[in-house]
N, CA, C and O atoms as CSV, one atom per row, in Angstrom:
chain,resi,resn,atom,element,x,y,z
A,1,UNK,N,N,102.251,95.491,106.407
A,1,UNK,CA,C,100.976,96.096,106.690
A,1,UNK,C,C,100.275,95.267,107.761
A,1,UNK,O,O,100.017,94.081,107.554
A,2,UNK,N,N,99.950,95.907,108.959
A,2,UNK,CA,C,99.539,95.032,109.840
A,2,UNK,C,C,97.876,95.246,109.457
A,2,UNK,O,O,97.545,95.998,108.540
A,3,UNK,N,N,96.981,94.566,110.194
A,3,UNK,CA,C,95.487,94.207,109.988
A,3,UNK,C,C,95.278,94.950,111.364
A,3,UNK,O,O,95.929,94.925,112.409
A,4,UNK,N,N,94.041,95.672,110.954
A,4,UNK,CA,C,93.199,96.063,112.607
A,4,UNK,C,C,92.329,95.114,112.745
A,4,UNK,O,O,91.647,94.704,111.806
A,5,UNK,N,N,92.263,94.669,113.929
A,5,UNK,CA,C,91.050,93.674,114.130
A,5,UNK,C,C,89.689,94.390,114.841
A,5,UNK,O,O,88.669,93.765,115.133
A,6,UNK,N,N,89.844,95.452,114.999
A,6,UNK,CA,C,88.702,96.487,115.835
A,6,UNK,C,C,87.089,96.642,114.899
A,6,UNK,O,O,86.082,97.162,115.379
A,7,UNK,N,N,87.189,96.052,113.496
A,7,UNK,CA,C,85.832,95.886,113.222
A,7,UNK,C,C,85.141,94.899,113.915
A,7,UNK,O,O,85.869,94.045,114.422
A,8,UNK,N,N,83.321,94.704,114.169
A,8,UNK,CA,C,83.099,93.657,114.432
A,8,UNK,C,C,82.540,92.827,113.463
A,8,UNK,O,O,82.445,93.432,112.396
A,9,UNK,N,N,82.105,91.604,113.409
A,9,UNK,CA,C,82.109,90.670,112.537
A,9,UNK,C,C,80.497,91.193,111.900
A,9,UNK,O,O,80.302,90.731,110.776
A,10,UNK,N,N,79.645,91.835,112.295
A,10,UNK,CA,C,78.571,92.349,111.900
A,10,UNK,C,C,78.872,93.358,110.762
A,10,UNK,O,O,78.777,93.186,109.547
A,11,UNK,N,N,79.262,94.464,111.463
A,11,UNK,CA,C,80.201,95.530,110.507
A,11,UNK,C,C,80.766,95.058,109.315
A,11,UNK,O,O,80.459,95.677,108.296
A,12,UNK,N,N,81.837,93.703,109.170
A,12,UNK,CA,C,82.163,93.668,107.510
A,12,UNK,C,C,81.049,92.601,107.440
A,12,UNK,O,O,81.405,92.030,106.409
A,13,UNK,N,N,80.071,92.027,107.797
A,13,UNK,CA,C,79.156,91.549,106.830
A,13,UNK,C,C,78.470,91.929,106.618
A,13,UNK,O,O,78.004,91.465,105.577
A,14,UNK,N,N,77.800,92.870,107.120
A,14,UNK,CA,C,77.097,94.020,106.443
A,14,UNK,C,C,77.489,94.629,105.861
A,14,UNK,O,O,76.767,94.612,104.864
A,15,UNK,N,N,78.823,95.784,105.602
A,15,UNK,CA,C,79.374,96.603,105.027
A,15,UNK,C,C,79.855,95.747,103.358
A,15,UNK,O,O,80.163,96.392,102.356
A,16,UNK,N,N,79.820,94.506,103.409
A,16,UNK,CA,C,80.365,93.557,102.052
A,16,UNK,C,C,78.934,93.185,101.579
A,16,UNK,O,O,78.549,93.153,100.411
A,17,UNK,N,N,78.171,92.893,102.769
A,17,UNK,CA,C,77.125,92.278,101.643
A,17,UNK,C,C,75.766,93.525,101.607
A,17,UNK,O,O,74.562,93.270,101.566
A,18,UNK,N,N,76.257,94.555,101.629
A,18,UNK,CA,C,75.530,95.868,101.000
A,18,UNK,C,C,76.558,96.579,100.018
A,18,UNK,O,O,76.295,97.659,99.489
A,19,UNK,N,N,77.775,95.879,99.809
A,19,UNK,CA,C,78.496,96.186,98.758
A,19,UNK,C,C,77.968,95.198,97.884
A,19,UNK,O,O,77.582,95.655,96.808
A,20,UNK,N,N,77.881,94.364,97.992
A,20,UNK,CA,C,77.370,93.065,96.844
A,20,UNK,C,C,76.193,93.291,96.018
A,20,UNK,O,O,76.014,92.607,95.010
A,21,UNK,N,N,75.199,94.399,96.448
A,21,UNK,CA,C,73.705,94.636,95.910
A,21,UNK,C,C,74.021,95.945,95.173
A,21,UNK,O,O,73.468,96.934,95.655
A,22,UNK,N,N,74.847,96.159,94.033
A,22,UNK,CA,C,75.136,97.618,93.786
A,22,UNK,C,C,73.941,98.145,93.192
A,22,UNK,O,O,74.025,99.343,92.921
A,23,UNK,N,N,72.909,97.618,92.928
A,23,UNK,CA,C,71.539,97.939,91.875
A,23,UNK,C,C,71.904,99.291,91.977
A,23,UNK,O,O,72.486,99.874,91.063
A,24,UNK,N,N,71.522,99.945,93.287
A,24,UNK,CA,C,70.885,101.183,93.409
A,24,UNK,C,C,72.061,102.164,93.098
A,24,UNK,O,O,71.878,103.380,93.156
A,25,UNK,N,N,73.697,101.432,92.651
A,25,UNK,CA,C,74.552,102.774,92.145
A,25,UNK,C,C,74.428,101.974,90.425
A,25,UNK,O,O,73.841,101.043,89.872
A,26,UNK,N,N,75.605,103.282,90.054
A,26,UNK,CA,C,76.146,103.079,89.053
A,26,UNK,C,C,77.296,101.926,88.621
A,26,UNK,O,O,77.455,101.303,87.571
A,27,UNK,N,N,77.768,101.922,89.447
A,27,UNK,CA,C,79.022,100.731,90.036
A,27,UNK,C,C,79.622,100.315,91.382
A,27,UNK,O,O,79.530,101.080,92.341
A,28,UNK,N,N,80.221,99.152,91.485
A,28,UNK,CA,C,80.025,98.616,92.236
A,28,UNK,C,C,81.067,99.444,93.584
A,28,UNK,O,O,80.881,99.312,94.794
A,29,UNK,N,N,81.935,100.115,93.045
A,29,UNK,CA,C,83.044,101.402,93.573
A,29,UNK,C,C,81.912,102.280,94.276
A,29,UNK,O,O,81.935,102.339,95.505
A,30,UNK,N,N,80.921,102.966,93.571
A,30,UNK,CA,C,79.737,104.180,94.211
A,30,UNK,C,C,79.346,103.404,95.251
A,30,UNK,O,O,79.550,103.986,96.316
A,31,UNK,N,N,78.660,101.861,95.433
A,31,UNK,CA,C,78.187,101.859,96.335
A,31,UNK,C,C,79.042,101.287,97.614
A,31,UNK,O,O,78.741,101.264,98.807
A,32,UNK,N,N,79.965,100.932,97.077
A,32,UNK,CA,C,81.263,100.557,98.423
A,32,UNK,C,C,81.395,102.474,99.086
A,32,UNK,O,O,81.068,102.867,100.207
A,33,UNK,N,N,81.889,103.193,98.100
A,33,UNK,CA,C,81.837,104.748,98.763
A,33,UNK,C,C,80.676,105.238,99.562
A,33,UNK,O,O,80.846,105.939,100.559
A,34,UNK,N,N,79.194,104.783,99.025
A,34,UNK,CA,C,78.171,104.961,99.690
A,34,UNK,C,C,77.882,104.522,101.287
A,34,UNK,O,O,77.436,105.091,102.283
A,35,UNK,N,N,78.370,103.244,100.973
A,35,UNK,CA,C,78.138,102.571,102.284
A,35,UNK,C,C,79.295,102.865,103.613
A,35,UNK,O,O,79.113,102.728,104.823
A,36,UNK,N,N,80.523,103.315,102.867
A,36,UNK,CA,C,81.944,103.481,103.708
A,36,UNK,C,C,81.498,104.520,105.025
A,36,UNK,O,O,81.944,104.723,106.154
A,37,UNK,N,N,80.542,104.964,104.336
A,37,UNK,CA,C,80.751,106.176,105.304
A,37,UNK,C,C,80.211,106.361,106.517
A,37,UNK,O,O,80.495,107.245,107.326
A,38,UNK,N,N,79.071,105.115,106.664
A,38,UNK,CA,C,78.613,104.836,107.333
A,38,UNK,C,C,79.123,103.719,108.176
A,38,UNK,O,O,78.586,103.629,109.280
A,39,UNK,N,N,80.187,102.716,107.845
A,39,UNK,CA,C,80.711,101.760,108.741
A,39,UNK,C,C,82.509,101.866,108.822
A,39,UNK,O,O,83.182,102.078,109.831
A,40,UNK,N,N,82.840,101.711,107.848
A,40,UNK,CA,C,84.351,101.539,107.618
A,40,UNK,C,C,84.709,102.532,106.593
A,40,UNK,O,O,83.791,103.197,106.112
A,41,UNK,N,N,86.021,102.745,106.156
A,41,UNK,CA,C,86.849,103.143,105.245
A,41,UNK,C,C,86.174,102.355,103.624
A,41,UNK,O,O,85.725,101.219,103.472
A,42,UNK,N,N,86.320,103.365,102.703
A,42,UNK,CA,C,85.620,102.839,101.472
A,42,UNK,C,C,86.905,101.649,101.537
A,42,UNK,O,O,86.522,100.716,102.242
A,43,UNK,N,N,88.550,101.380,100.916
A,43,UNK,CA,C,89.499,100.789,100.771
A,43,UNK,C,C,89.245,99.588,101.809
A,43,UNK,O,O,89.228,98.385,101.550
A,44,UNK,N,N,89.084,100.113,102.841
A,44,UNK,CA,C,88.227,98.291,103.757
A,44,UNK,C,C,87.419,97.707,102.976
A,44,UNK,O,O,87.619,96.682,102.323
A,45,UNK,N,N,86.182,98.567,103.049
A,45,UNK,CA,C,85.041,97.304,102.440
A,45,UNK,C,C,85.545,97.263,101.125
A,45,UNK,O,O,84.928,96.402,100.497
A,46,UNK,N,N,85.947,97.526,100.801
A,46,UNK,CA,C,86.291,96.664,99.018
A,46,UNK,C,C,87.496,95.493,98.935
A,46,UNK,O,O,87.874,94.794,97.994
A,47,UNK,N,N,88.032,95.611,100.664
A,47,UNK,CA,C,89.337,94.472,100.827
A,47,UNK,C,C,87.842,93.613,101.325
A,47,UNK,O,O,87.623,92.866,100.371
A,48,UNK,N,N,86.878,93.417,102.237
A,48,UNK,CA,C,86.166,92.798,103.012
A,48,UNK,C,C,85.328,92.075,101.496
A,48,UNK,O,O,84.873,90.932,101.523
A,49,UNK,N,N,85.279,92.616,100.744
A,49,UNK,CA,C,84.191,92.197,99.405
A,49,UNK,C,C,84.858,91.477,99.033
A,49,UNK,O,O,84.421,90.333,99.157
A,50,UNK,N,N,86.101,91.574,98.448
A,50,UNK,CA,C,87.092,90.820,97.664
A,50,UNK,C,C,87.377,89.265,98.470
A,50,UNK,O,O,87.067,88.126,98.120
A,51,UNK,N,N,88.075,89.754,99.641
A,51,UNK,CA,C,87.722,88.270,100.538
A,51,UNK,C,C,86.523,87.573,100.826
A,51,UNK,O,O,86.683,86.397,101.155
A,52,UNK,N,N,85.259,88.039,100.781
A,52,UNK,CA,C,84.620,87.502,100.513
A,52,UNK,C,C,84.138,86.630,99.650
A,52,UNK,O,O,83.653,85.513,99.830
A,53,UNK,N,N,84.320,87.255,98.684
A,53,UNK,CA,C,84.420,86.722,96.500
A,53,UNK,C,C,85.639,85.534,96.998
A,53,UNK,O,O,85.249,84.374,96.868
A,54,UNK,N,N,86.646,85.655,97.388
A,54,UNK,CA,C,87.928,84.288,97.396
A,54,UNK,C,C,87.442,83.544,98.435
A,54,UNK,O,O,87.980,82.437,98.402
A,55,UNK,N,N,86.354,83.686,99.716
A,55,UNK,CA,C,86.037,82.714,100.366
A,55,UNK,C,C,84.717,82.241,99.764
A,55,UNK,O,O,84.398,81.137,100.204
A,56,UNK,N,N,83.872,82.751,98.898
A,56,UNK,CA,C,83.006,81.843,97.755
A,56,UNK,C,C,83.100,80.988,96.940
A,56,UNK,O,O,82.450,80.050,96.480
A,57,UNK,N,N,84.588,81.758,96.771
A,57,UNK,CA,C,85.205,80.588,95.145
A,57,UNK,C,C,84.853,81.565,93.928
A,57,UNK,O,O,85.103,81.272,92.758
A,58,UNK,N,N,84.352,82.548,94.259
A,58,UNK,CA,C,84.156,83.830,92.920
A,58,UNK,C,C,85.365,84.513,92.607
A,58,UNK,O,O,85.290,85.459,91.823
A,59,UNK,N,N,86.568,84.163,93.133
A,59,UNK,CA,C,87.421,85.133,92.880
A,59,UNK,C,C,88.965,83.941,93.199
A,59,UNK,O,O,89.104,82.903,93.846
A,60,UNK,N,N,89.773,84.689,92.455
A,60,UNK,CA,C,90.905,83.921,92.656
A,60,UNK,C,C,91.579,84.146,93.793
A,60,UNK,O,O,91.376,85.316,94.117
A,61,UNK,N,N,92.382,83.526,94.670
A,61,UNK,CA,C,93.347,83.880,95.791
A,61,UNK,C,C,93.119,83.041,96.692
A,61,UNK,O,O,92.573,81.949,96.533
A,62,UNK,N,N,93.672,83.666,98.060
A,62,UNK,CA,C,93.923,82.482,99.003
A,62,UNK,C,C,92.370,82.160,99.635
A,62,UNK,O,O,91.631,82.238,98.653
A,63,UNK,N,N,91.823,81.944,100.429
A,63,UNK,CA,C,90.501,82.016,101.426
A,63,UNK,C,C,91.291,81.801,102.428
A,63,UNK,O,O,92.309,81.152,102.674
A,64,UNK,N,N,90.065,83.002,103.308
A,64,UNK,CA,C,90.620,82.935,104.985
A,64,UNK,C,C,91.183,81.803,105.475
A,64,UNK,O,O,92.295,81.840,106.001
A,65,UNK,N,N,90.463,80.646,105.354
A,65,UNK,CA,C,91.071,79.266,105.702
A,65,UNK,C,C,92.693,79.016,105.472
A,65,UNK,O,O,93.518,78.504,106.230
A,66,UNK,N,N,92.826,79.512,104.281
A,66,UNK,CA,C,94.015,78.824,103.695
A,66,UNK,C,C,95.086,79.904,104.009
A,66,UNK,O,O,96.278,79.742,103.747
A,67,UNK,N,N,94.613,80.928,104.544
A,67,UNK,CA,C,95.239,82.384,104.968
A,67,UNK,C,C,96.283,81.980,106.754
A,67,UNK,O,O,97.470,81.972,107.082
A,68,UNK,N,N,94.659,81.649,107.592
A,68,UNK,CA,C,95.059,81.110,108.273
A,68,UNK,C,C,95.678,79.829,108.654
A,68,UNK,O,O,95.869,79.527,109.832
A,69,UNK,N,N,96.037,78.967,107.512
A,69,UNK,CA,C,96.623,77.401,107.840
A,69,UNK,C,C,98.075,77.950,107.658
A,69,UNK,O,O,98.933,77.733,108.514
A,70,UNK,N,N,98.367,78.771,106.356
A,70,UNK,CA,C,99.127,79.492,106.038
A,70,UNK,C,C,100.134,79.695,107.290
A,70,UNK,O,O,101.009,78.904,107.642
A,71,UNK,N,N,99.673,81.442,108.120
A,71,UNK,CA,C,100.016,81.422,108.978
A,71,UNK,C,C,100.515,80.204,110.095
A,71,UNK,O,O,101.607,79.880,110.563
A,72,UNK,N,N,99.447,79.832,110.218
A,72,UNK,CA,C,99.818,78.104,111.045
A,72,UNK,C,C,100.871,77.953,111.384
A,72,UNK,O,O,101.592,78.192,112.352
A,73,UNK,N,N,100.914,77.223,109.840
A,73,UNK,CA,C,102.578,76.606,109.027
A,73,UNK,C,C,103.564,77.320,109.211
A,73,UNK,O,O,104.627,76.717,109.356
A,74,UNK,N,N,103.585,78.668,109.267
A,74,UNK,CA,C,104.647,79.404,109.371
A,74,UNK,C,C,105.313,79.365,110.656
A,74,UNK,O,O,106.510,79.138,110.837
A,75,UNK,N,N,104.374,79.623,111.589
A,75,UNK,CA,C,104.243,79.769,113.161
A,75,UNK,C,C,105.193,78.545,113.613
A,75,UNK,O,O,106.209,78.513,114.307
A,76,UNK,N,N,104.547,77.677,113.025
A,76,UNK,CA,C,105.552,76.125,113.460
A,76,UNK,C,C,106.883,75.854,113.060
A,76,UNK,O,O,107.721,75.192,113.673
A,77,UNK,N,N,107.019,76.542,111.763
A,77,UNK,CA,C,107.744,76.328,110.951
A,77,UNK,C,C,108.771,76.986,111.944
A,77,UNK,O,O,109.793,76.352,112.208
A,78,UNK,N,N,108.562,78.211,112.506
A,78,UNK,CA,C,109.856,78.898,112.679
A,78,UNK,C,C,110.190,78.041,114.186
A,78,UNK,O,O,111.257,77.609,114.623
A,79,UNK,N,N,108.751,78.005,114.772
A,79,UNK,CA,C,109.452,77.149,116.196
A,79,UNK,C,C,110.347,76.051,116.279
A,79,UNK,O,O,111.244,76.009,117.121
A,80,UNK,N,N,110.084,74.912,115.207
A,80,UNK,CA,C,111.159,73.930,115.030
A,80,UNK,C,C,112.506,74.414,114.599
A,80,UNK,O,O,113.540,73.909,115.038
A,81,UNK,N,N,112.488,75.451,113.688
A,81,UNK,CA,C,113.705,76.159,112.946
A,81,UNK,C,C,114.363,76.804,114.809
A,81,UNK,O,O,115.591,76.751,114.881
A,82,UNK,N,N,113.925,77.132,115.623
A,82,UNK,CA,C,114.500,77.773,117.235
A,82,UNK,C,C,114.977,76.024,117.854
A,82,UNK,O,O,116.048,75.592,118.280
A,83,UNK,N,N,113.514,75.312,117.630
A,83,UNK,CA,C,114.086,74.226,118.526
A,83,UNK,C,C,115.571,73.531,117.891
A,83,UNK,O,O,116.585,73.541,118.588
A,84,UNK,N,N,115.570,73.216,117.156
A,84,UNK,CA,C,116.706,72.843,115.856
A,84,UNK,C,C,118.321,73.570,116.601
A,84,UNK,O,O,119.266,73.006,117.153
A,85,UNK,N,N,118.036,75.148,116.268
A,85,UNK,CA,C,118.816,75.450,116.202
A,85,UNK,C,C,119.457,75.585,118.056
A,85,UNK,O,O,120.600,76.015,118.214
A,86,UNK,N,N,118.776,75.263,119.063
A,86,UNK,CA,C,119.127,74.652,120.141
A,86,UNK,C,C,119.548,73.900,120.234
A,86,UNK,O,O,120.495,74.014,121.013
A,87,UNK,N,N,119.360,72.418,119.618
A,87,UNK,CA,C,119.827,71.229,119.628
A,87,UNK,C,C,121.064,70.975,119.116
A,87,UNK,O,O,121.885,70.129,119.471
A,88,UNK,N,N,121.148,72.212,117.791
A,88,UNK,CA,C,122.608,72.097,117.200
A,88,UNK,C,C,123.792,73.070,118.073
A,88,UNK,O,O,124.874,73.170,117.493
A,89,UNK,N,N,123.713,73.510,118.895
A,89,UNK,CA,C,124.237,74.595,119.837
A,89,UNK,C,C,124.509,73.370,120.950
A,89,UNK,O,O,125.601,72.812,121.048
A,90,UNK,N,N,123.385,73.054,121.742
A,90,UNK,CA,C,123.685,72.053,122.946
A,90,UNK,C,C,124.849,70.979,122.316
A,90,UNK,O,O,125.782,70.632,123.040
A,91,UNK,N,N,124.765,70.610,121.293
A,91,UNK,CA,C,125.019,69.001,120.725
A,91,UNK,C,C,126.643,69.748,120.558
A,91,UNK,O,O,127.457,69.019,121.124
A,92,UNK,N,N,127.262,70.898,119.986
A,92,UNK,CA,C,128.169,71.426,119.643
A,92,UNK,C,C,129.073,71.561,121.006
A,92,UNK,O,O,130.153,71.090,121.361
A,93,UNK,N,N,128.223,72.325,121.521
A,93,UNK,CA,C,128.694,72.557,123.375
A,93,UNK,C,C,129.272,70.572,123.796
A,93,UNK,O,O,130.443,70.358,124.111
A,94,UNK,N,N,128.433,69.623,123.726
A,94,UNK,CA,C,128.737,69.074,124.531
A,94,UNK,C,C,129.406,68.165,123.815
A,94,UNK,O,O,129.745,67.165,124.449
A,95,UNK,N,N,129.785,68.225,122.340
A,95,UNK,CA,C,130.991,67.755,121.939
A,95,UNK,C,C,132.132,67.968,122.525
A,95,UNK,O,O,132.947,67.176,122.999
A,96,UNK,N,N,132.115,69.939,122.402
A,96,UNK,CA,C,133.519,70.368,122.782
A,96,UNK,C,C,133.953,70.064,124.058
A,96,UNK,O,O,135.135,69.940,124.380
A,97,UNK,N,N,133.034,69.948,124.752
A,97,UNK,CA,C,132.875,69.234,126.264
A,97,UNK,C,C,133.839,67.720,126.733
A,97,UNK,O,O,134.606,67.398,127.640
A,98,UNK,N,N,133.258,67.105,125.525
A,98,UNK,CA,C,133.201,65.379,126.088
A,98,UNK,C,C,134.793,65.511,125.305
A,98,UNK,O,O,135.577,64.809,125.944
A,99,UNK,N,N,135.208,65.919,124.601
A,99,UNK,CA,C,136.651,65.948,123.450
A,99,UNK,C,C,137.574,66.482,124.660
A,99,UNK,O,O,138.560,65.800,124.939
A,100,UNK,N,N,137.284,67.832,125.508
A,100,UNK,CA,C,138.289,68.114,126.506
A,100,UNK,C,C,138.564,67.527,127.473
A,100,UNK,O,O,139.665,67.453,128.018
A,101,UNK,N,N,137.357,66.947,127.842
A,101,UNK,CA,C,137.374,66.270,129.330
A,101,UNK,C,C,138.148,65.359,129.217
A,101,UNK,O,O,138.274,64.947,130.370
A,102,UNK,N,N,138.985,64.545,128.339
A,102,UNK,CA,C,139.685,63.262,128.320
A,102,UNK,C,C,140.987,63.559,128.051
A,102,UNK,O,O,141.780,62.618,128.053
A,103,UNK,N,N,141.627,65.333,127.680
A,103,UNK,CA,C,142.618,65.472,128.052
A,103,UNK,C,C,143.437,65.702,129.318
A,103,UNK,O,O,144.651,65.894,129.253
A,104,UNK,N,N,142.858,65.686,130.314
A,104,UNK,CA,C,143.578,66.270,131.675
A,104,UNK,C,C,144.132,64.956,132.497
A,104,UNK,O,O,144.721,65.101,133.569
């Protein structure tokens, strides 16, 4: 599932933290539907609320932070796993290299 990044940063903080004040519904679902319709998809702002709640500490899971270090780590992870697997290719090559050259 890829992420759209085309909201702006106004849009889910408004759209989450007028989900956060449900007084005026019945639950906290009515007023995420209430508000959807006016900024985002109801199923957004209730992903934008929820991350919000895990970047408070109200909710269990990762926080953006740790979302993005996450990523990070990965990012690097695979570049050394490319550089690596260059080094073991060159190093192979110039074995088979240095082993022939001393037969002729």
């Amino acid at each position: 599932m890829k992420k759209s990044e085309h909201y702006s940063p106004e849009t889910k903080i408004g759209g989450s933290a007028g989900a956060r004040a449900p007084w005026h519904y019945d639950s906290e679902w009515a007023a995420i539907c209430s508000i959807a319709g006016r900024s985002a998809a109801a199923e957004t702002l209730r992903r934008w609320l929820r991350q919000d709640e895990q970047d408070a500490g109200e909710r269990a899971g990762q926080t953006t932070a740790e979302r993005e270090r996450i990523k990070q780590l990965e990012r690097e992870n695979r570049e050394l796993r490319q550089a690596n697997e260059i080094l073991r290719k060159a190093s192979a090559f110039f074995t088979r290299r240095s082993s022939t050259a001393g037969s002729f």
